[in-house]
Structure formats: structure tokens, C-alpha cells
C-alpha positions as CSV (number, residue, x, y, z in Angstrom):
1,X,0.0,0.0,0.0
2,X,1.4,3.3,-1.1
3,X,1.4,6.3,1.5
4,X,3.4,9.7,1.8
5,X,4.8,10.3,4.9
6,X,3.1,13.7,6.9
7,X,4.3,13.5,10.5
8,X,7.9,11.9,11.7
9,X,7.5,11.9,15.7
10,X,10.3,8.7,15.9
11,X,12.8,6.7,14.0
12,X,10.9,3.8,14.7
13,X,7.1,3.7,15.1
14,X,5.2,0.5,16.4
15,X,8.5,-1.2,14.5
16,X,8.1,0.6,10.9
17,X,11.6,2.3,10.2
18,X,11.3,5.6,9.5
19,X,14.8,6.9,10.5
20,X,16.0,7.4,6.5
21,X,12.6,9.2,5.9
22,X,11.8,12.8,5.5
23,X,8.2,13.9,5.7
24,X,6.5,13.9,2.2
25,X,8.6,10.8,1.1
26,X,6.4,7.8,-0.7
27,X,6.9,4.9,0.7
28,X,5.5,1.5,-0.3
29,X,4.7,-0.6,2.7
30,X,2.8,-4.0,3.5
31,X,-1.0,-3.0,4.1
32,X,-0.8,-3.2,8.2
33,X,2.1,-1.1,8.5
34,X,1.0,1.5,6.4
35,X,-2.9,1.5,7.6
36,X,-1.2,1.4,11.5
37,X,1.0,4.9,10.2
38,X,-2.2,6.3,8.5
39,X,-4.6,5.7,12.0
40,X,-1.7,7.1,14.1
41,X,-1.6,10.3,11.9
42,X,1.9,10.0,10.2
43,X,0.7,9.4,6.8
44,X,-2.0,9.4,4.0
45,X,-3.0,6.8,2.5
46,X,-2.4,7.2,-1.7
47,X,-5.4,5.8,-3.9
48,X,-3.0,4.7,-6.3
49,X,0.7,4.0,-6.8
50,X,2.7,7.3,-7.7
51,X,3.8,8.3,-11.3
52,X,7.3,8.3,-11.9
53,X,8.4,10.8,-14.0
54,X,11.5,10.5,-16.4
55,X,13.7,13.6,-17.2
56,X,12.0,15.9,-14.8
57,X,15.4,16.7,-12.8
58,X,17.3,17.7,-16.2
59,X,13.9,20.0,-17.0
60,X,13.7,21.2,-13.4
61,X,17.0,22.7,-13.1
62,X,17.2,24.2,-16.7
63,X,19.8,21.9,-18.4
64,X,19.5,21.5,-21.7
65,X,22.5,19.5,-22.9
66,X,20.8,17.8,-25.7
67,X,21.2,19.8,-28.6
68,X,24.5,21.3,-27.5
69,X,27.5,20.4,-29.6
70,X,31.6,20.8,-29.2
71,X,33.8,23.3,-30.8
């Protein structure tokens, strides 16, 4: 079950290892850890698994190296 991540009170909560997790990380978990996160108030529950988009850090930061040749 996908959720994102809202509230980080611990490293560890009711054994689901958060400690290399910021808030508003996606994280894929088995259904009882995730729905035990979501009724404790550290996450939403996502209605279906999250898009990946490819390129979107080149585009993001302006690079355009594509097109670009040597001299």
C-alpha cells in the first residue's frame, strides 16, 4: 500500500523504520504497517501507486545539454 509520509514523531514507530525518511517521502509498505501509520496520523493513504516521472530533474534545473555540440 502506497502512503506519503506527513508527520515523523520517531525513527521507529510500532516497528516501521522511519529513520532514512523525510516527511512527504512515498513509501511502499505492506498494508498493516502502512494502515497502522495512517490511524496514528503520520501518513495518507495514496489511492494509487505514484507516477514516476523520467527527465524531470534535467527540465527542473534548466539543463538542456541535448542539442548542445563541441567546438
Amino acid at each position: 500500500m502506497w502512503i506519503r509520509l506527513t508527520r515523523r514523531l520517531a525513527d521507529y514507530i510500532d516497528g516501521v523504520d522511519l529513520s532514512r525518511r523525510s516527511v512527504g517521502d512515498l513509501l511502499d509498505l505492506p498494508d498493516r504497517d502502512a494502515e497502522m501509520l495512517v490511524a496514528e496520523g503520520c501518513a495518507l493513504a495514496l489511492e494509487r501507486e505514484p507516477q514516476k516521472h523520467i527527465g524531470t530533474r534535467a527540465a527542473a534545473n534548466g539543463s538542456s545539454r541535448r542539442n548542445k555540440r563541441r567546438a
